[in-house]
Backbone as CSV, one residue per row, in Angstrom:
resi,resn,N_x,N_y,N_z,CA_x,CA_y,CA_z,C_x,C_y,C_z
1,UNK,-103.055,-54.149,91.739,-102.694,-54.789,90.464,-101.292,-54.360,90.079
2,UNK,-100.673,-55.380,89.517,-99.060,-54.950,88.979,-99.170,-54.201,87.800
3,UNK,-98.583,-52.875,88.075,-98.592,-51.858,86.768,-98.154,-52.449,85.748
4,UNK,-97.362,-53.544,85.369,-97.084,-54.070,84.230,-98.237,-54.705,83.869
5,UNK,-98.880,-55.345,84.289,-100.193,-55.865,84.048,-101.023,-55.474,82.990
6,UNK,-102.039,-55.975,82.357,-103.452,-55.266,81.318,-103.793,-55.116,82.555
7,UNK,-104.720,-53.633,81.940,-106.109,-53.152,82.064,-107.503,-53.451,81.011
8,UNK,-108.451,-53.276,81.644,-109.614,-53.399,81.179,-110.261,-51.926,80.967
9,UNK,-110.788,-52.104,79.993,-111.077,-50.271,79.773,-112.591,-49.808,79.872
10,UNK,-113.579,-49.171,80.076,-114.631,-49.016,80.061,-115.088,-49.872,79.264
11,UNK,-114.557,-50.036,77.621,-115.195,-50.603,76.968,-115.624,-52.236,76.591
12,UNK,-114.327,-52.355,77.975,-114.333,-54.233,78.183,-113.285,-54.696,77.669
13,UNK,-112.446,-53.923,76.519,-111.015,-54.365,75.751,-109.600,-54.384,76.845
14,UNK,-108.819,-55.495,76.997,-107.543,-55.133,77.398,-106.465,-53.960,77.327
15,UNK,-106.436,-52.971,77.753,-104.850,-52.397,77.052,-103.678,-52.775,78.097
16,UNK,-102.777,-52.545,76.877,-101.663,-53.234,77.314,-100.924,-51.553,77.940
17,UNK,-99.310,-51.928,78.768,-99.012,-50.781,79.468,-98.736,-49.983,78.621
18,UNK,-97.998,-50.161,77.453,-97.655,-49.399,76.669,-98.806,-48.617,75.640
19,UNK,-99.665,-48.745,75.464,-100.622,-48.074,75.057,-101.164,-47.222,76.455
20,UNK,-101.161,-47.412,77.528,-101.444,-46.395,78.511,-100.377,-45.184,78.885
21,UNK,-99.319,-46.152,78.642,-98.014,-44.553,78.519,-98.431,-43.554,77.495
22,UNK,-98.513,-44.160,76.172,-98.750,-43.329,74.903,-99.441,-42.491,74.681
23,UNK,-101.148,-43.107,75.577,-101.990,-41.866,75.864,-102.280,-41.050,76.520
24,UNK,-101.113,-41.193,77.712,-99.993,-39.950,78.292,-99.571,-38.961,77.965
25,UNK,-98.714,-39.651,76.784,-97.942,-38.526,76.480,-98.046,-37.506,75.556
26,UNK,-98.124,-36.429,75.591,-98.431,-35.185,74.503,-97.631,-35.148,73.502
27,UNK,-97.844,-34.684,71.688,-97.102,-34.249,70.902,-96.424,-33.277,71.184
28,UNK,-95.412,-32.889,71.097,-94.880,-31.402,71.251,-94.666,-31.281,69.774
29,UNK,-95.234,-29.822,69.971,-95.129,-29.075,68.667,-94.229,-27.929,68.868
30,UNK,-93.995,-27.754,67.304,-92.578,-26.457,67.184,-93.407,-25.695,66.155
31,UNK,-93.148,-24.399,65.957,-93.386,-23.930,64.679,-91.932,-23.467,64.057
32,UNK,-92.210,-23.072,62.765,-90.454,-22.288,61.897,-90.340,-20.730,62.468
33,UNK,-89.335,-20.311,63.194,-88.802,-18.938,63.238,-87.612,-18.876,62.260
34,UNK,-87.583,-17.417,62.148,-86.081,-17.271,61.667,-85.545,-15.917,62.404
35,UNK,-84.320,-16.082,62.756,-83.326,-15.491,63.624,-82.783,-14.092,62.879
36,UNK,-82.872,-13.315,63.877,-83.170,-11.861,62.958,-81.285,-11.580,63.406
37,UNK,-80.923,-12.624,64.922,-79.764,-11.557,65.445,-79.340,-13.312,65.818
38,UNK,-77.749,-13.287,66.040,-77.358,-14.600,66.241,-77.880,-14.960,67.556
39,UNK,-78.078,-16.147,67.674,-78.330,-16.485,69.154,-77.067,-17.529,69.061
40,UNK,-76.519,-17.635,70.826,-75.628,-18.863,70.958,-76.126,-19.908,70.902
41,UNK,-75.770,-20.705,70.560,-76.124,-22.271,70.220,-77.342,-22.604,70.196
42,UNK,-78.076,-21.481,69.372,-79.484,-21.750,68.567,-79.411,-21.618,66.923
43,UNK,-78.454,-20.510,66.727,-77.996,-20.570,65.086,-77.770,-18.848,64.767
44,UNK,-77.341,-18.492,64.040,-76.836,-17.384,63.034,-77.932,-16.974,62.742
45,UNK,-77.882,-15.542,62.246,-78.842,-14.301,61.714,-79.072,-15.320,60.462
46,UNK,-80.522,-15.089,60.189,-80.947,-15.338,58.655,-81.513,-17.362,58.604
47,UNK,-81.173,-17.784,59.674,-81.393,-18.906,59.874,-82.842,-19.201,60.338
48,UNK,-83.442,-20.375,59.688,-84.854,-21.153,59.873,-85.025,-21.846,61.068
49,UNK,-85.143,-22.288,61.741,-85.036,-22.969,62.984,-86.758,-23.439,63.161
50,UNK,-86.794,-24.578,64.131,-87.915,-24.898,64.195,-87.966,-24.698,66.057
51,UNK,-89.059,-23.975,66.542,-89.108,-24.039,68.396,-89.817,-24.490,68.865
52,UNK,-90.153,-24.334,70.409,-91.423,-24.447,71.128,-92.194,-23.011,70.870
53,UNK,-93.469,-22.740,70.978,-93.785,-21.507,70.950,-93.859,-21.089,72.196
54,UNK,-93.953,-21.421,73.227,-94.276,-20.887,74.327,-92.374,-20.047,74.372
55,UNK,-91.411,-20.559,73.716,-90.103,-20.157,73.654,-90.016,-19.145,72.664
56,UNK,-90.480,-18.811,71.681,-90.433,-17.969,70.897,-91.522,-16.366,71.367
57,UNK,-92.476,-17.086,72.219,-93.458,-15.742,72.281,-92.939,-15.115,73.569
58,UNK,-91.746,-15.524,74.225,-91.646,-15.433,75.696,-90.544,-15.149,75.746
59,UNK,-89.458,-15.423,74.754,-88.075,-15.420,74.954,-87.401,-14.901,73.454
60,UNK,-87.653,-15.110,72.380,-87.142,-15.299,71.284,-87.615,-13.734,70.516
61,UNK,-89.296,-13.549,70.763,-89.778,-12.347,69.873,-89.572,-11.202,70.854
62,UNK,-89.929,-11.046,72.008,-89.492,-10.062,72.776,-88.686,-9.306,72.826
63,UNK,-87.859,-9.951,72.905,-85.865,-9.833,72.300,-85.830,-9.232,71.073
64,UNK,-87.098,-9.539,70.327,-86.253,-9.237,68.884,-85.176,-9.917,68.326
65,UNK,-85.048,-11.383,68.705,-84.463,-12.033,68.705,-84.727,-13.297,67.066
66,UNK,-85.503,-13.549,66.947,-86.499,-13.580,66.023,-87.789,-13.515,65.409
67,UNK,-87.907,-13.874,63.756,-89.462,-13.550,63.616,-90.129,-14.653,63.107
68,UNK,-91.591,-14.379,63.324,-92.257,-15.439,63.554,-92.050,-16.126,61.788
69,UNK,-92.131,-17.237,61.155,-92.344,-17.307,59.718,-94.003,-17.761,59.171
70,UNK,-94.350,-17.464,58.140,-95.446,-17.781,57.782,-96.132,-18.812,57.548
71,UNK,-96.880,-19.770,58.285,-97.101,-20.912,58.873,-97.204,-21.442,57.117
72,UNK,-97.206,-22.878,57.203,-96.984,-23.358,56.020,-97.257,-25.095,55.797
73,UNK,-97.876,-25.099,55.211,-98.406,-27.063,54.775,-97.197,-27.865,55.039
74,UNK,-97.015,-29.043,55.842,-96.534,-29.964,55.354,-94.948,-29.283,56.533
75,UNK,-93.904,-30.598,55.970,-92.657,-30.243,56.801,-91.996,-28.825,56.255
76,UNK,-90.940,-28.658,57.240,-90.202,-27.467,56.710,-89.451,-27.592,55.588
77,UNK,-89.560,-27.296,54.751,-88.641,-27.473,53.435,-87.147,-27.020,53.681
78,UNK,-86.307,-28.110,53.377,-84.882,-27.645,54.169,-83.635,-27.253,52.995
79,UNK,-84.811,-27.965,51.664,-83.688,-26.630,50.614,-83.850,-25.338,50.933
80,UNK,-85.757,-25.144,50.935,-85.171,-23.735,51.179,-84.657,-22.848,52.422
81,UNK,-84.684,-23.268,53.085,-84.072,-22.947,54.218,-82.572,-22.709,53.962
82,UNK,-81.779,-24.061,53.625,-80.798,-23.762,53.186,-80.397,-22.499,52.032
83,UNK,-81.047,-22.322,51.008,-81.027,-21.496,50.263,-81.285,-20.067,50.873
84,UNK,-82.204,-19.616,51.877,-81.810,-18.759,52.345,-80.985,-18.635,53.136
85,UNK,-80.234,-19.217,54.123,-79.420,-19.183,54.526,-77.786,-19.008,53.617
86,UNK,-77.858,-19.335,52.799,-76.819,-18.720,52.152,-77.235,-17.542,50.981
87,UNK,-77.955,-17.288,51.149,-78.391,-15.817,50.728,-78.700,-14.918,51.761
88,UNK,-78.188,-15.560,53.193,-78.109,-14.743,53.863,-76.609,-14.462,54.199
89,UNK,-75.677,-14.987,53.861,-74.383,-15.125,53.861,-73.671,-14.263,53.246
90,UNK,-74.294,-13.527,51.934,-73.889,-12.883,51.430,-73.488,-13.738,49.857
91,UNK,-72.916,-12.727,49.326,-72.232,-12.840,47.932,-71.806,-14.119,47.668
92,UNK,-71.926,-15.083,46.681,-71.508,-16.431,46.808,-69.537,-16.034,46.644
93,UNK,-68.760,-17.415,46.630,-67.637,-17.118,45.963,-67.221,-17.072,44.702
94,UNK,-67.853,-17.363,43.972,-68.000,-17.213,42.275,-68.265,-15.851,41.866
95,UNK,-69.572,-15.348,42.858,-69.944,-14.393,42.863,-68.593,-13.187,43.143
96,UNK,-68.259,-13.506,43.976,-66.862,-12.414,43.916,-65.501,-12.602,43.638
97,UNK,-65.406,-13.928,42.890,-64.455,-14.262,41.898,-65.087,-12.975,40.858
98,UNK,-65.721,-13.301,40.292,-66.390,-12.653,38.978,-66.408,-11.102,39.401
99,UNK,-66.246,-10.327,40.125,-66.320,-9.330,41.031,-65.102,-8.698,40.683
100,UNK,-64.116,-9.511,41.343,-63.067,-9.672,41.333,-62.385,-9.376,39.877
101,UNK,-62.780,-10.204,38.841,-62.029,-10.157,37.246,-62.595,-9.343,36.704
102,UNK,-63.763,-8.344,37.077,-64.994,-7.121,36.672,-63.529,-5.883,36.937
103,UNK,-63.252,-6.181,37.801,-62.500,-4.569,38.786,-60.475,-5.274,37.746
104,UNK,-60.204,-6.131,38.057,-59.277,-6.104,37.789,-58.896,-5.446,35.918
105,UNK,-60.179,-6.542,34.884,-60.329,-5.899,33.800,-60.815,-4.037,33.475
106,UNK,-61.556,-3.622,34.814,-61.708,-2.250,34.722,-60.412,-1.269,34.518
107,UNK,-59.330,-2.129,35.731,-58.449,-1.236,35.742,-57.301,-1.442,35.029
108,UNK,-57.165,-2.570,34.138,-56.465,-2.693,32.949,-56.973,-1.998,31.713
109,UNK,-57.824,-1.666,31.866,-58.294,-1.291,30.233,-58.511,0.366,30.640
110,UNK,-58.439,0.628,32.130,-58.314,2.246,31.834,-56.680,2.736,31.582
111,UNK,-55.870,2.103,32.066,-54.564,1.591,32.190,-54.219,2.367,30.558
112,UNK,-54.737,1.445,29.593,-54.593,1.675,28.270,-54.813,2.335,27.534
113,UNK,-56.387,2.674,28.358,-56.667,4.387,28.193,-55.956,5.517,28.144
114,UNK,-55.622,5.791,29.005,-54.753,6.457,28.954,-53.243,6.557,28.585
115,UNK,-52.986,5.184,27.863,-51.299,5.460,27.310,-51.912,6.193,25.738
116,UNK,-53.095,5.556,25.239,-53.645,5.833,24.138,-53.325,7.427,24.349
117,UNK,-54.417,8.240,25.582,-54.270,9.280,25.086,-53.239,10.112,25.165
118,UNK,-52.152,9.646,25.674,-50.761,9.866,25.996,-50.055,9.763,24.562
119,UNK,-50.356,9.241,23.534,-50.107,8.501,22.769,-48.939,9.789,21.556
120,UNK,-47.906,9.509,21.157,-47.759,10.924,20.111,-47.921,10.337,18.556
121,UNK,-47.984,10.894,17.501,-48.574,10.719,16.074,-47.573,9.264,16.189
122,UNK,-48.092,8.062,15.135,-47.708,7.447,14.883,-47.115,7.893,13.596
123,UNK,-46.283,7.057,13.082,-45.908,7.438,11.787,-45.565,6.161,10.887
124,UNK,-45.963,5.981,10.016,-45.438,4.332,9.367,-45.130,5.371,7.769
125,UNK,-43.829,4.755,7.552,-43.317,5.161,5.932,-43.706,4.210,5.038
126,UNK,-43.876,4.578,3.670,-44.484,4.006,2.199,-44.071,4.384,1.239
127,UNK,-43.398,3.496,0.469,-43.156,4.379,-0.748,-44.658,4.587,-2.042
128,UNK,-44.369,5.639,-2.264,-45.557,6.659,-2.881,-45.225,6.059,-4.544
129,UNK,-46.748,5.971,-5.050,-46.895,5.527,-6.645,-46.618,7.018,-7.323
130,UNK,-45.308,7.063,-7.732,-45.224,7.839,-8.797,-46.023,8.543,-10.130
131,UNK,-46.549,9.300,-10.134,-47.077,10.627,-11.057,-48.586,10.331,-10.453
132,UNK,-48.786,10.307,-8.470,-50.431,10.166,-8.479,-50.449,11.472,-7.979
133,UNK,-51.659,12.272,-7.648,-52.364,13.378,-6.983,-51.541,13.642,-5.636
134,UNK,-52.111,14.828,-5.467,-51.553,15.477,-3.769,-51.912,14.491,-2.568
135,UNK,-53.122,13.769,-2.748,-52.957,12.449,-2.194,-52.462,11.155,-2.490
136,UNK,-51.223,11.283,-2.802,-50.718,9.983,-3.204,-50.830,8.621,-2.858
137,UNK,-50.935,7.871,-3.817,-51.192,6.438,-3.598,-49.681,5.765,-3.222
138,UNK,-50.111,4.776,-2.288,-48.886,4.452,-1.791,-48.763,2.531,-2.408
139,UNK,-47.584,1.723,-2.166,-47.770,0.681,-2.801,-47.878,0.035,-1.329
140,UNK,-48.513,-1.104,-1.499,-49.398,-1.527,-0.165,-50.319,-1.071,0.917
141,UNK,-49.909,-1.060,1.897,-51.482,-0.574,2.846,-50.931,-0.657,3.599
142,UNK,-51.468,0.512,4.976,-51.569,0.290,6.229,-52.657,-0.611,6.964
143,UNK,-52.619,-1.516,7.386,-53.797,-2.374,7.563,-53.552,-2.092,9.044
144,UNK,-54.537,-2.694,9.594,-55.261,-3.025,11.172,-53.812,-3.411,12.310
145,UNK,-53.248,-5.090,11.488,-52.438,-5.423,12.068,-51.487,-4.817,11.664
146,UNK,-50.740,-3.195,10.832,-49.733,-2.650,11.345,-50.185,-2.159,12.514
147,UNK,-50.883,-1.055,12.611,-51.517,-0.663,13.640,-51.132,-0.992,15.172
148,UNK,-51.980,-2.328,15.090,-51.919,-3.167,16.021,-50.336,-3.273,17.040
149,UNK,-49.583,-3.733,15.879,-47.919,-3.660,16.472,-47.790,-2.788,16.750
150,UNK,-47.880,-1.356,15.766,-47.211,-0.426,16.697,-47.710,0.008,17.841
151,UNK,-48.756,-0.023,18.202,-49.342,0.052,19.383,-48.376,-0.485,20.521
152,UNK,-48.440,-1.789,20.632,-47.743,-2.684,21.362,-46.621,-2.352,21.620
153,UNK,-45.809,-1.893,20.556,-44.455,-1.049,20.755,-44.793,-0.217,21.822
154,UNK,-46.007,0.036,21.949,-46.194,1.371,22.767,-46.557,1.110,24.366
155,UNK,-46.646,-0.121,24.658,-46.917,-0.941,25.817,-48.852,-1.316,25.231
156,UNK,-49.163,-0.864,24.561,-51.008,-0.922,24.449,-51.169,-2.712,24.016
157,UNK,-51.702,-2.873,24.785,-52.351,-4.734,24.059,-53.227,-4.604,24.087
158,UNK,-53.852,-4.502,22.715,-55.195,-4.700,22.984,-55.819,-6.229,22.015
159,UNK,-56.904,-6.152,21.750,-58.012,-7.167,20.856,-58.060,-6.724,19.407
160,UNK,-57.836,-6.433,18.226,-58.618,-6.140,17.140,-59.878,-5.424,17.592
161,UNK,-60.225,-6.272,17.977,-61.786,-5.803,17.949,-62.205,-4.373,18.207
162,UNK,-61.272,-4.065,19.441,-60.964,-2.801,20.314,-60.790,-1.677,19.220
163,UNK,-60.162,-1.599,18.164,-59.578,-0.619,17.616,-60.418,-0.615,16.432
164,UNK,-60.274,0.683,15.926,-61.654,1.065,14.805,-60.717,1.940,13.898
165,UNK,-60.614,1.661,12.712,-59.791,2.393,11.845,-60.208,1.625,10.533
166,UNK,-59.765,2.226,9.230,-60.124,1.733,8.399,-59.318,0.961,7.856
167,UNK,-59.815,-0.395,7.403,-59.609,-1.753,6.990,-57.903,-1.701,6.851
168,UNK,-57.810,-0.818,5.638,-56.392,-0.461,4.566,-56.690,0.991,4.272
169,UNK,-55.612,1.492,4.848,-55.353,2.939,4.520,-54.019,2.521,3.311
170,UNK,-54.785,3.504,1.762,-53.578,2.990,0.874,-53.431,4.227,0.505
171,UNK,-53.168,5.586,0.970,-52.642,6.829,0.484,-52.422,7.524,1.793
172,UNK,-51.074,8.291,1.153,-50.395,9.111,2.525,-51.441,10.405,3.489
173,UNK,-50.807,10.932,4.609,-51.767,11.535,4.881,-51.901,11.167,6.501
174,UNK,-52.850,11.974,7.128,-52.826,11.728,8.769,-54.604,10.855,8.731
175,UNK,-54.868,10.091,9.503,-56.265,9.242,10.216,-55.870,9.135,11.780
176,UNK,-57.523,9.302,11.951,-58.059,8.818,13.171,-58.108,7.711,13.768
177,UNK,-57.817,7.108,14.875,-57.898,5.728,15.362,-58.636,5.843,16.454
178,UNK,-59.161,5.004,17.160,-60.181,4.947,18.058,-59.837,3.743,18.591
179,UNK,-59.589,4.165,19.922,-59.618,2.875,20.586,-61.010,2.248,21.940
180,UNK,-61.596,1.241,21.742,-62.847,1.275,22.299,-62.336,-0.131,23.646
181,UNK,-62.426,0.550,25.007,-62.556,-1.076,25.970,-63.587,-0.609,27.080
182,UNK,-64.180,-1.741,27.195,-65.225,-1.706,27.792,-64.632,-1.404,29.210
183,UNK,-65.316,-0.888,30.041,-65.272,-0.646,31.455,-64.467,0.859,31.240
184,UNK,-64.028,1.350,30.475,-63.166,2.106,30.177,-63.261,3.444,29.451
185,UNK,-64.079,3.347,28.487,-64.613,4.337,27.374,-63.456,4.060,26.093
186,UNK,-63.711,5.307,25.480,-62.505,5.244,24.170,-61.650,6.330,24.440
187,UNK,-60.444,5.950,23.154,-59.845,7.362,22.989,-59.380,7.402,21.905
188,UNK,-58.702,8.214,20.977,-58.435,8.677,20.069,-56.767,8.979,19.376
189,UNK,-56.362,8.250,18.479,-55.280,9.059,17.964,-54.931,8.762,16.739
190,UNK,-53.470,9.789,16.678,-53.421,9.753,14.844,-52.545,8.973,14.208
191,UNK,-52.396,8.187,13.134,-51.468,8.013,12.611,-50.869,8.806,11.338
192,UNK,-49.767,8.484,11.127,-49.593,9.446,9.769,-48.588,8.912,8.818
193,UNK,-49.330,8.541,7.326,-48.642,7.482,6.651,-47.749,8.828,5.896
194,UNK,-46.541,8.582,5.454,-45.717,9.243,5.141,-44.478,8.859,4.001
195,UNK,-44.583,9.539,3.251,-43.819,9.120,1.754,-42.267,8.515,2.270
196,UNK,-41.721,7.255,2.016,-40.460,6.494,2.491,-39.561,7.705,1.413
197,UNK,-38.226,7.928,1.800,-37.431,8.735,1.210,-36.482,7.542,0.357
198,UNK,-36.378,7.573,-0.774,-35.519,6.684,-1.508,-34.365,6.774,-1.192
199,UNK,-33.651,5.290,-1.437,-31.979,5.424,-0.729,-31.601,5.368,-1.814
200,UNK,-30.231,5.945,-0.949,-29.386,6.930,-2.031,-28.332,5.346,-3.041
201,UNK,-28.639,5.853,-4.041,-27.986,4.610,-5.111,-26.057,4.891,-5.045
């Protein structure tokens, strides 16, 4: 009979050739490994891959080459695959952008740290309200934003926020300043408001 031909089957039905190839041929099955060590032109450490098993129990685990994954419903899910695979990659680039502006702000703000504590008395002049106490009242205030400038004079830039002193200092006399940056700690110094000497008429 010509192999292209029908057959007749035990059961008396025709099959055609192509249904006799088909029930030939075997499924091949793979299961998911993942690759503990690179292989050449199988894929990178940390990678999902799908094999033969007779290739994985014979060639792949032996080696230590990879490990088996935990059998699982349905197809391989290839987000996550992907997703581990770049968590196997390491650090994203955002991730060490941000890394990156962590270390650079660290070492600016210790930077400042230390001019602070380098820092010598500030001094801002005022003229003093006539007939007040041994703490004399002065006319206006030292506020935040003098402060602030003279700092800057001093190379220091900082935020407001950074610096802790009180609101308006309005009588002569030495205060504490505090300077606070994160990554950095604080530090400390003085200013000292000081009676303006009247010019000479």
């Amino acid at each position: 009979m010509n192999f292209l031909g029908r057959q007749v089957s035990s059961s008396g039905l025709a099959r055609s050739p192509i249904q006799i190839l088909q029930r030939g041929l075997k499924k091949k099955t793979t299961i998911p490994v993942k690759l503990i060590k690179d292989v050449p032109r199988i894929g990178a450490v940390g990678t999902v891959i799908e094999v033969d098993p007779a290739y994985m129990r014979h060639e792949l685990f032996p080696k230590r080459l990879a490990d088996y994954v935990i059998a699982r419903r349905g197809p391989l899910d290839r987000s996550k695959v992907l997703a581990e695979e770049k968590a196997a990659e390491g650090p994203s680039r955002a991730a060490l952008d941000q890394q990156q502006k962590v270390h650079a702000t660290a070492l600016g703000n210790q930077t400042m740290i230390q001019r602070v504590v380098e820092l010598p008395v500030i001094e801002f002049e005022r003229s003093a309200v006539e007939g007040s106490e041994e703490n004399e009242a002065i006319y206006g205030s030292v506020s935040k934003a003098d402060v602030l400038k003279a700092l800057g004079e001093h190379g220091i830039k900082i935020e407001k926020e950074a610096l802790a002193m009180d609101d308006k200092i309005k009588t002569l006399g030495e205060y504490t300043c505090v300077v606070k940056l994160i990554y950095a700690g604080q530090a400390s110094f003085t200013i000292r408001v000081v009676k303006a000497e009247k010019a000479d008429n």
